[in-house]
mmCIF file of the N, C-alpha and C atoms, coordinates in Angstrom:
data_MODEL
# 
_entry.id   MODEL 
# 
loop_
_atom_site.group_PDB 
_atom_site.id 
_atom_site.type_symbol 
_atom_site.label_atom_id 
_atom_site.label_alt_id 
_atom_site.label_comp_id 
_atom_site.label_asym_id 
_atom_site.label_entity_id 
_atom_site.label_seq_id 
_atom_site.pdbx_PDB_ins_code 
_atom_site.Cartn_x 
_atom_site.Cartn_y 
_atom_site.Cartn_z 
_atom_site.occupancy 
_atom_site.B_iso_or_equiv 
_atom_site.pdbx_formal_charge 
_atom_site.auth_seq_id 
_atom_site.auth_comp_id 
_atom_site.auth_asym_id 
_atom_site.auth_atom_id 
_atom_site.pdbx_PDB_model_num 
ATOM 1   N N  . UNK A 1 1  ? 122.235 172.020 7.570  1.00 0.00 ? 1  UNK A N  1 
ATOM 2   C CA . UNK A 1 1  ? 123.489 172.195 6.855  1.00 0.00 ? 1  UNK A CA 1 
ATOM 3   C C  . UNK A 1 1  ? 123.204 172.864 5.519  1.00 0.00 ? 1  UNK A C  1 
ATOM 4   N N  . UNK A 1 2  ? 124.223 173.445 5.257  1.00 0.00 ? 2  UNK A N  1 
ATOM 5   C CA . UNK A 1 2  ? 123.872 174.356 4.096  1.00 0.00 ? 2  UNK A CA 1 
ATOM 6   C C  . UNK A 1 2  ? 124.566 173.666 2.596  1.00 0.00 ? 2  UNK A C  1 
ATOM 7   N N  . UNK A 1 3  ? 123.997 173.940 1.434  1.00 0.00 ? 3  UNK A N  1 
ATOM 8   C CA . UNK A 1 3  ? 124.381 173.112 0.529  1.00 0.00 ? 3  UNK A CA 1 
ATOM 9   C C  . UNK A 1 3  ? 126.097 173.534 0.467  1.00 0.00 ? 3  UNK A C  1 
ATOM 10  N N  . UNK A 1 4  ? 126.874 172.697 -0.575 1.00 0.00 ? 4  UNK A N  1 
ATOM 11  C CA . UNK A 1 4  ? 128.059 173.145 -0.642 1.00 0.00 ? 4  UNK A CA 1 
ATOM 12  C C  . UNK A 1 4  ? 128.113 174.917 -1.702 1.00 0.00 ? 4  UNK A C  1 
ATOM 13  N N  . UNK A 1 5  ? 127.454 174.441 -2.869 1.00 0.00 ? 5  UNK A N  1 
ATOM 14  C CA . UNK A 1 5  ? 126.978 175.700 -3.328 1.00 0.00 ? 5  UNK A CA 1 
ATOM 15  C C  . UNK A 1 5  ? 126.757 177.153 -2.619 1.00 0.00 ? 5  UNK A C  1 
ATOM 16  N N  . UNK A 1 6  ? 126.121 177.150 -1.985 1.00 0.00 ? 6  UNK A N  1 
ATOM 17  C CA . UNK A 1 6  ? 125.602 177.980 -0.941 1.00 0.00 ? 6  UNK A CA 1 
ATOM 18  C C  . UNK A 1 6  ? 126.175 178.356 -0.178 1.00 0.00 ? 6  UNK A C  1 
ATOM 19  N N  . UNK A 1 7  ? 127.304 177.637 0.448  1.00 0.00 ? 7  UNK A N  1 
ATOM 20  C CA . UNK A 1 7  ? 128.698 178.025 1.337  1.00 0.00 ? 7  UNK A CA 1 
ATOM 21  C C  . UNK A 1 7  ? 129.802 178.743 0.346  1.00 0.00 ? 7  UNK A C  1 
ATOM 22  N N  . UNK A 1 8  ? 129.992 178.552 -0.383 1.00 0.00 ? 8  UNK A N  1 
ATOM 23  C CA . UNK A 1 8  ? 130.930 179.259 -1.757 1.00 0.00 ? 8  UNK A CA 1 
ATOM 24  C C  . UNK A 1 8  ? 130.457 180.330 -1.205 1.00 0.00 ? 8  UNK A C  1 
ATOM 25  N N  . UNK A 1 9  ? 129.020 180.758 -2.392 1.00 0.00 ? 9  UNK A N  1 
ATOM 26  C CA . UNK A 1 9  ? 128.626 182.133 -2.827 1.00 0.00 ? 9  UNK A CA 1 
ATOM 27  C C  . UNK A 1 9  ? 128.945 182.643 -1.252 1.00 0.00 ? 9  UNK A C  1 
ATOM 28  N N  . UNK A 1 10 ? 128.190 182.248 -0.242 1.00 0.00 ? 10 UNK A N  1 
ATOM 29  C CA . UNK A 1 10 ? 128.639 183.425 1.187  1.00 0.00 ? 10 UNK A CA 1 
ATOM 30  C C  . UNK A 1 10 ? 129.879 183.092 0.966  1.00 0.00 ? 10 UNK A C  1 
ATOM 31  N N  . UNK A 1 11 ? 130.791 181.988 1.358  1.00 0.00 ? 11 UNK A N  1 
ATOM 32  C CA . UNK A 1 11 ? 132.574 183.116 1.248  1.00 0.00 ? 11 UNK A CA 1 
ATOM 33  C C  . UNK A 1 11 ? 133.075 183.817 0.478  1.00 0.00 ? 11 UNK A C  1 
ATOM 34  N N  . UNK A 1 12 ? 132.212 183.241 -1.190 1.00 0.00 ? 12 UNK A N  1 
ATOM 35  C CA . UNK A 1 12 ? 132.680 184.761 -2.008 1.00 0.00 ? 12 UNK A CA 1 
ATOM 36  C C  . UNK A 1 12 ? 132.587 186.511 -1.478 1.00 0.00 ? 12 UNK A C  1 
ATOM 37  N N  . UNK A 1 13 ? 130.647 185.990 -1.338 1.00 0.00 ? 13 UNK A N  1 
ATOM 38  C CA . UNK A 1 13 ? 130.561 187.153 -0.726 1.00 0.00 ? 13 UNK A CA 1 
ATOM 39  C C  . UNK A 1 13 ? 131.147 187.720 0.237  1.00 0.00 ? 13 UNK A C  1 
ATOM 40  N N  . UNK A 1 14 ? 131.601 187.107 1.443  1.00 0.00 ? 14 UNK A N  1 
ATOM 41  C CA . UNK A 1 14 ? 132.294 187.888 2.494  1.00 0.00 ? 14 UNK A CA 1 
ATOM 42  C C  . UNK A 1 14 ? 133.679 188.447 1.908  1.00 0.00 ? 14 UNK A C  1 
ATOM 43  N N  . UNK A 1 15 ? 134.240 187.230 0.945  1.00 0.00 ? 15 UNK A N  1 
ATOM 44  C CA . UNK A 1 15 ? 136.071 188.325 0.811  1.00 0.00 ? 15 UNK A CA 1 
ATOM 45  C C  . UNK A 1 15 ? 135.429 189.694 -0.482 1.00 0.00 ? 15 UNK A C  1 
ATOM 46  N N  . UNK A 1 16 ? 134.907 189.453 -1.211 1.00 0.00 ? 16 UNK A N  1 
ATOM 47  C CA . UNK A 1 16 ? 134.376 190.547 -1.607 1.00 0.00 ? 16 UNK A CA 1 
ATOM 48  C C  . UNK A 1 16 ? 134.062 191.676 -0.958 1.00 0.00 ? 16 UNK A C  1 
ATOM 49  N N  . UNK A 1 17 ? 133.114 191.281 0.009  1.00 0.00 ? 17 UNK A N  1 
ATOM 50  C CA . UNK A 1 17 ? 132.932 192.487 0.930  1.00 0.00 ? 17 UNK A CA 1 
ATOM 51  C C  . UNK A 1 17 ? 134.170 193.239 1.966  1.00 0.00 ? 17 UNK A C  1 
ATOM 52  N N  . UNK A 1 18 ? 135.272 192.097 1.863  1.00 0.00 ? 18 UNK A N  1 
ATOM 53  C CA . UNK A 1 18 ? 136.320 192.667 2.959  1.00 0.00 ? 18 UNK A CA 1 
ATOM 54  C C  . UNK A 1 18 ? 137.163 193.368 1.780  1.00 0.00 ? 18 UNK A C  1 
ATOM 55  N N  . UNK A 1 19 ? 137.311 192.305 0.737  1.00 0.00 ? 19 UNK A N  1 
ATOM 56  C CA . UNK A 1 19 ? 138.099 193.585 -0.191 1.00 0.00 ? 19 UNK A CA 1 
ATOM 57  C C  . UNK A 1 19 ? 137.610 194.486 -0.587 1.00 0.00 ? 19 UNK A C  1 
ATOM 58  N N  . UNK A 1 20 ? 136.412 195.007 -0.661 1.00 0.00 ? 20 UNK A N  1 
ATOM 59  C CA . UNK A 1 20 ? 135.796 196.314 -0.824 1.00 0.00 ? 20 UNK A CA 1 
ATOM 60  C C  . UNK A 1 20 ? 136.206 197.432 0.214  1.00 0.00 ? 20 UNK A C  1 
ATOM 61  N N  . UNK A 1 21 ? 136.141 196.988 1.925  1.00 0.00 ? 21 UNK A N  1 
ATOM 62  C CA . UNK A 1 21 ? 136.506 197.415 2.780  1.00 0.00 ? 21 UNK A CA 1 
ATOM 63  C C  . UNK A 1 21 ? 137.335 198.085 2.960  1.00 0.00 ? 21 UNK A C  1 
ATOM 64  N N  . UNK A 1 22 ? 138.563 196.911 2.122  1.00 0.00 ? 22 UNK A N  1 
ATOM 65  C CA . UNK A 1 22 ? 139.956 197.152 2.245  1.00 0.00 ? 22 UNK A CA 1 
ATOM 66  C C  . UNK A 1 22 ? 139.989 198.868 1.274  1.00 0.00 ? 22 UNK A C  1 
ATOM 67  N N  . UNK A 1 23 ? 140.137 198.827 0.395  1.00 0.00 ? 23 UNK A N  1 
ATOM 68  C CA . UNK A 1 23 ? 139.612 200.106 -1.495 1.00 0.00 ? 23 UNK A CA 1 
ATOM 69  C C  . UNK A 1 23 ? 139.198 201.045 -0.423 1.00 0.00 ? 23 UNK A C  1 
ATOM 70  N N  . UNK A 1 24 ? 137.935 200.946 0.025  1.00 0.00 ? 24 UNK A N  1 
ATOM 71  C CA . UNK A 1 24 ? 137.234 202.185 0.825  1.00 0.00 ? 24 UNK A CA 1 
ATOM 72  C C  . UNK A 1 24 ? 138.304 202.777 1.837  1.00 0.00 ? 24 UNK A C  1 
ATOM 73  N N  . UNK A 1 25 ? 138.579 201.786 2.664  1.00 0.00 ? 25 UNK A N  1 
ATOM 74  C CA . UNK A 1 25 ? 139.191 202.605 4.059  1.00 0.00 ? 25 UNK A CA 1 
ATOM 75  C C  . UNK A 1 25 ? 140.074 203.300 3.452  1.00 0.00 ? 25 UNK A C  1 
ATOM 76  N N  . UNK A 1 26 ? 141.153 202.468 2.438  1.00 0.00 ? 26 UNK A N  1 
ATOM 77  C CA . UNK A 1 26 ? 142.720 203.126 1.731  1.00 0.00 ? 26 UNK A CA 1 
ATOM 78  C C  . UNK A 1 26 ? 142.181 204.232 1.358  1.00 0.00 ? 26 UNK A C  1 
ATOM 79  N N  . UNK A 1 27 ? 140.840 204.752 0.805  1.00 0.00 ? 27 UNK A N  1 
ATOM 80  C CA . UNK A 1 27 ? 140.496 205.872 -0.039 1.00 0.00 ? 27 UNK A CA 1 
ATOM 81  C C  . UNK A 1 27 ? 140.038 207.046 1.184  1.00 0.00 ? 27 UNK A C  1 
ATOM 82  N N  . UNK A 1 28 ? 139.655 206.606 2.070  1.00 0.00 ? 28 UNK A N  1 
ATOM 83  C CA . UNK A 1 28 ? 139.388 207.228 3.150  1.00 0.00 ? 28 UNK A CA 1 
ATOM 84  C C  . UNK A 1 28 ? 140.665 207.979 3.992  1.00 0.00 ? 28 UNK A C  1 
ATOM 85  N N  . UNK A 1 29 ? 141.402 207.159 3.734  1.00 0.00 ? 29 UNK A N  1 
ATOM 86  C CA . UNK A 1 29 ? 142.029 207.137 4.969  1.00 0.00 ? 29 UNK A CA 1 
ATOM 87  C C  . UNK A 1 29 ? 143.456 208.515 3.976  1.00 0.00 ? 29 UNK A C  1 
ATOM 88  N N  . UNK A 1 30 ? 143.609 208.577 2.681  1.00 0.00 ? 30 UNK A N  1 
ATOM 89  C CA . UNK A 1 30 ? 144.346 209.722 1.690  1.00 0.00 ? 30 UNK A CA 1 
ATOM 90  C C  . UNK A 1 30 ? 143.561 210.398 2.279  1.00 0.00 ? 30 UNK A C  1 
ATOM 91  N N  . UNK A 1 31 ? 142.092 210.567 1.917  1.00 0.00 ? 31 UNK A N  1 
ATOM 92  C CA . UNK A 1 31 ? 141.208 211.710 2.062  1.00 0.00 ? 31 UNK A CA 1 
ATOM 93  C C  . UNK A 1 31 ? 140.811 212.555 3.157  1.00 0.00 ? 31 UNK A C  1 
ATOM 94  N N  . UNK A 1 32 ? 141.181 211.898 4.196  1.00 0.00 ? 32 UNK A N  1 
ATOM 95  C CA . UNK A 1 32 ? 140.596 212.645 5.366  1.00 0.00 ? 32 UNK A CA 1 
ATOM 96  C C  . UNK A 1 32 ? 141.756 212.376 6.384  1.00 0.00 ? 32 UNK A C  1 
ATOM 97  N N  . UNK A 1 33 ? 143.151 211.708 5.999  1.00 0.00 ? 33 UNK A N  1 
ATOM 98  C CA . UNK A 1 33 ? 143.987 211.911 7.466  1.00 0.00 ? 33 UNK A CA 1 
ATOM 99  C C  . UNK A 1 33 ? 144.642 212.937 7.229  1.00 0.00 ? 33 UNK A C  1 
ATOM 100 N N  . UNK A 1 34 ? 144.700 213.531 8.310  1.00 0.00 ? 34 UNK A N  1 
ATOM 101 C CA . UNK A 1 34 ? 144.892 215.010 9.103  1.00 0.00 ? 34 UNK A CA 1 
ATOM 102 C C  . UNK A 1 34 ? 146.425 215.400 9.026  1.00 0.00 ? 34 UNK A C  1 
ATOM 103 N N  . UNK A 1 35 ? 147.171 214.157 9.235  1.00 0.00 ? 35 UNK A N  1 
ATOM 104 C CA . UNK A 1 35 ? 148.775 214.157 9.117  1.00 0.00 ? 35 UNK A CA 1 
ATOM 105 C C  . UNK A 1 35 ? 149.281 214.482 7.779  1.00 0.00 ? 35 UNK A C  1 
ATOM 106 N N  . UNK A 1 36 ? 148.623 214.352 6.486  1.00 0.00 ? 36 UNK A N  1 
ATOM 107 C CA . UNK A 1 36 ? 148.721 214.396 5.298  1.00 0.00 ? 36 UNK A CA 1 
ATOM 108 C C  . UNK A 1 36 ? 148.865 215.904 4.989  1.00 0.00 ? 36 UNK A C  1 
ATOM 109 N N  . UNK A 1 37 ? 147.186 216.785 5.414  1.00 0.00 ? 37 UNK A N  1 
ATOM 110 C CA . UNK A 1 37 ? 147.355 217.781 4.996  1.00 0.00 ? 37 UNK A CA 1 
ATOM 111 C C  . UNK A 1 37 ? 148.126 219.331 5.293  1.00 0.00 ? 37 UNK A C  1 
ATOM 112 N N  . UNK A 1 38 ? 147.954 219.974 4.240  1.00 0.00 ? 38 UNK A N  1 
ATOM 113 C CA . UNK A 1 38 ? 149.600 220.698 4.924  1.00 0.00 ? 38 UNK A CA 1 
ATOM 114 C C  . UNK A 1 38 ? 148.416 222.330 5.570  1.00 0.00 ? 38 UNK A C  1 
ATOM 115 N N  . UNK A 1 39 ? 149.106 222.468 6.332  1.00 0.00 ? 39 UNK A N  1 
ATOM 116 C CA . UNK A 1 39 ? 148.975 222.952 7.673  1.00 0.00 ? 39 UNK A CA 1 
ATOM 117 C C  . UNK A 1 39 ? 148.471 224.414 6.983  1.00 0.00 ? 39 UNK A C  1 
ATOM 118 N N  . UNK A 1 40 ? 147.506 225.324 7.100  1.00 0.00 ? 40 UNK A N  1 
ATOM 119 C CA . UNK A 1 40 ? 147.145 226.637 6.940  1.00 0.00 ? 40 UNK A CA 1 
ATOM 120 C C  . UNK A 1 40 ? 147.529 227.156 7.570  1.00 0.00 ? 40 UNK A C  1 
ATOM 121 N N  . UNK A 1 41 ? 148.105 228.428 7.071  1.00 0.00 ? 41 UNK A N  1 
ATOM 122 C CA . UNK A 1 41 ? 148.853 229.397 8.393  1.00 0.00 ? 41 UNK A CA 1 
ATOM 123 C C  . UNK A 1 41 ? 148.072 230.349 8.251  1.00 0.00 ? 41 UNK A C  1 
ATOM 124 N N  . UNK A 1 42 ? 147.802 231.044 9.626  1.00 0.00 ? 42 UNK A N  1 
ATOM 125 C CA . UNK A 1 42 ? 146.888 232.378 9.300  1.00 0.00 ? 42 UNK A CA 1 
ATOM 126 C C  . UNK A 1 42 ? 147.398 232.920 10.396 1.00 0.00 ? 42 UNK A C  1 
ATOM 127 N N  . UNK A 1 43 ? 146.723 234.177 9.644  1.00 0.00 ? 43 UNK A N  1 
ATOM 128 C CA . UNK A 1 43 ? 147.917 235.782 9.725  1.00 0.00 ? 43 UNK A CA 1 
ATOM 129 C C  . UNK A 1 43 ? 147.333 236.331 11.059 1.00 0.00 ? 43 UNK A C  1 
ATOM 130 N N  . UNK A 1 44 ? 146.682 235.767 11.752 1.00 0.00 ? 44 UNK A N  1 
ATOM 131 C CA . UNK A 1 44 ? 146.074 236.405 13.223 1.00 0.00 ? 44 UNK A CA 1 
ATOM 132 C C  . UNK A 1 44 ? 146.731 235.638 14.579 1.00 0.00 ? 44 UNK A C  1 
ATOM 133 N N  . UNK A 1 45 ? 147.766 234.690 13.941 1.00 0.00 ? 45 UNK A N  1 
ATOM 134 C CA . UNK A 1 45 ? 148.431 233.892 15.094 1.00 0.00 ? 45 UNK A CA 1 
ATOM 135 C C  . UNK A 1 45 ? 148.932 235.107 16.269 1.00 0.00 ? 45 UNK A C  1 
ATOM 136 N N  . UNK A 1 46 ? 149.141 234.929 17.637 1.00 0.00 ? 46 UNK A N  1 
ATOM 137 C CA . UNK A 1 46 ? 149.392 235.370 18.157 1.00 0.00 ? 46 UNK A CA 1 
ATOM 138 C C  . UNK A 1 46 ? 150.592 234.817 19.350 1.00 0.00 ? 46 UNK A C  1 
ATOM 139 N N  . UNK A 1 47 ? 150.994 233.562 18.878 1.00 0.00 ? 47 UNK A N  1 
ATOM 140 C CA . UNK A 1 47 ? 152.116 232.755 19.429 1.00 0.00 ? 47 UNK A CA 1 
ATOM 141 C C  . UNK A 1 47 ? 153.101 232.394 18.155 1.00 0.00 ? 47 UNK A C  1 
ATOM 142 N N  . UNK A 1 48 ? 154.275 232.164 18.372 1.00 0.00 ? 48 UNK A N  1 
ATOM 143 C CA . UNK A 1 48 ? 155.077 231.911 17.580 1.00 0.00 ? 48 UNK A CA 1 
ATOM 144 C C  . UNK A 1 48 ? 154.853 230.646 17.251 1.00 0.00 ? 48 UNK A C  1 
ATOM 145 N N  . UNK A 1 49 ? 155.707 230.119 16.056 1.00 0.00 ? 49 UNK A N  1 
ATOM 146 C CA . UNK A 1 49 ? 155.566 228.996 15.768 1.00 0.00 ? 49 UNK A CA 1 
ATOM 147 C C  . UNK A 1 49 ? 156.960 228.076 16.107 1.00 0.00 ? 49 UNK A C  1 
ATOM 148 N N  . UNK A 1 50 ? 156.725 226.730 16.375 1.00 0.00 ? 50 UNK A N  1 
ATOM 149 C CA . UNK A 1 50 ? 157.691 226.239 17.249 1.00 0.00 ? 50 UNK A CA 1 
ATOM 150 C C  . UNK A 1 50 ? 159.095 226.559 16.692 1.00 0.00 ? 50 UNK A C  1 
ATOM 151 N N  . UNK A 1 51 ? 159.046 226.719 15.286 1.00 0.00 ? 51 UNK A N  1 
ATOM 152 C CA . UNK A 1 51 ? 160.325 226.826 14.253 1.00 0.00 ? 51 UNK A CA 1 
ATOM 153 C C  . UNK A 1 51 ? 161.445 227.768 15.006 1.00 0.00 ? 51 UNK A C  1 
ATOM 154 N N  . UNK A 1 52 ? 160.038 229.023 14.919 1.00 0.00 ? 52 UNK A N  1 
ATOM 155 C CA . UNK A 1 52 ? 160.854 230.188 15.214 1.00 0.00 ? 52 UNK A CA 1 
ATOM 156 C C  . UNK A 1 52 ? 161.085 230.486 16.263 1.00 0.00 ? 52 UNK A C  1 
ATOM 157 N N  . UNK A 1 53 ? 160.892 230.279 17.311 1.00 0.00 ? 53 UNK A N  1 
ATOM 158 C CA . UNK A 1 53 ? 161.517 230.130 18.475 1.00 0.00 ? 53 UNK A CA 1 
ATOM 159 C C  . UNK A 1 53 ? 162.163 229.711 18.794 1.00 0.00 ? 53 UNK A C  1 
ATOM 160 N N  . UNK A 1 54 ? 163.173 230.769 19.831 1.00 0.00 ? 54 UNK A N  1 
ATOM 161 C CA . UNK A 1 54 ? 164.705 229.891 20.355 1.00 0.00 ? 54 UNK A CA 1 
ATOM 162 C C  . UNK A 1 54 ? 164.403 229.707 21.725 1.00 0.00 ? 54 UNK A C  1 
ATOM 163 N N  . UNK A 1 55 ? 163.421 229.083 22.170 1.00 0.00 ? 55 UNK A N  1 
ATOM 164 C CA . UNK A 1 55 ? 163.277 229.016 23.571 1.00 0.00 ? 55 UNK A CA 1 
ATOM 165 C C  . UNK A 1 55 ? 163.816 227.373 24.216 1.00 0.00 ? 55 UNK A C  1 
ATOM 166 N N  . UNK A 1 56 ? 164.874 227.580 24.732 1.00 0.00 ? 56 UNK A N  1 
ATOM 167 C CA . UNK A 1 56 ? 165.389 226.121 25.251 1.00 0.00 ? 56 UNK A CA 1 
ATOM 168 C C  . UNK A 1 56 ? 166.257 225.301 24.253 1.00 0.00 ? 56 UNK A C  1 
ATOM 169 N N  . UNK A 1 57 ? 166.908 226.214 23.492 1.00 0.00 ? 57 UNK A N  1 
ATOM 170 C CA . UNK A 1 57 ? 168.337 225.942 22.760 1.00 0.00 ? 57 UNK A CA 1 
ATOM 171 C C  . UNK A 1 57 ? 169.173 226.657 23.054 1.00 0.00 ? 57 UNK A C  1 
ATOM 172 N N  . UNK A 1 58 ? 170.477 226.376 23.214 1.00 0.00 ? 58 UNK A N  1 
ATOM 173 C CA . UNK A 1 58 ? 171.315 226.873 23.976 1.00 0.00 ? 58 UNK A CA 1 
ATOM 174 C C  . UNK A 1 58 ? 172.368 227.199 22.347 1.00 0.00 ? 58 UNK A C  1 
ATOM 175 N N  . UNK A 1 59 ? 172.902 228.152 22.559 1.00 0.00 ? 59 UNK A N  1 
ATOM 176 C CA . UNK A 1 59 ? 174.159 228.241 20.927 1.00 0.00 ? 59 UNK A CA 1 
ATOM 177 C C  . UNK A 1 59 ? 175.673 227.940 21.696 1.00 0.00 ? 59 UNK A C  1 
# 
């Protein structure tokens, strides 16, 4: 059995480590999700873009 002391510091340590987790992923997750960033358009497209197309709207 582990002292009572000794059981603290590890659960400190573990929510520490999960709230660190928590900071990182949130910082990760601005930085690198894909849905966020805005879209590059380049000038060699050779399909329309869904906008501009009237394919399967009826007026």
């Amino acid at each position: 059995a582990l002292p009572p002391r000794t059981r603290m510091y590890i659960g400190l340590g573990v929510m520490a480590f999960a709230t660190a987790g928590l900071y990182i992923s949130d910082a990760m997750e601005e930085s690198l999700d894909p849905a966020r960033r805005p879209i590059k358009e380049s000038t060699s497209s050779s399909s329309p873009t869904p906008e501009a197309s009237d394919s399967g709207v009826s007026k």
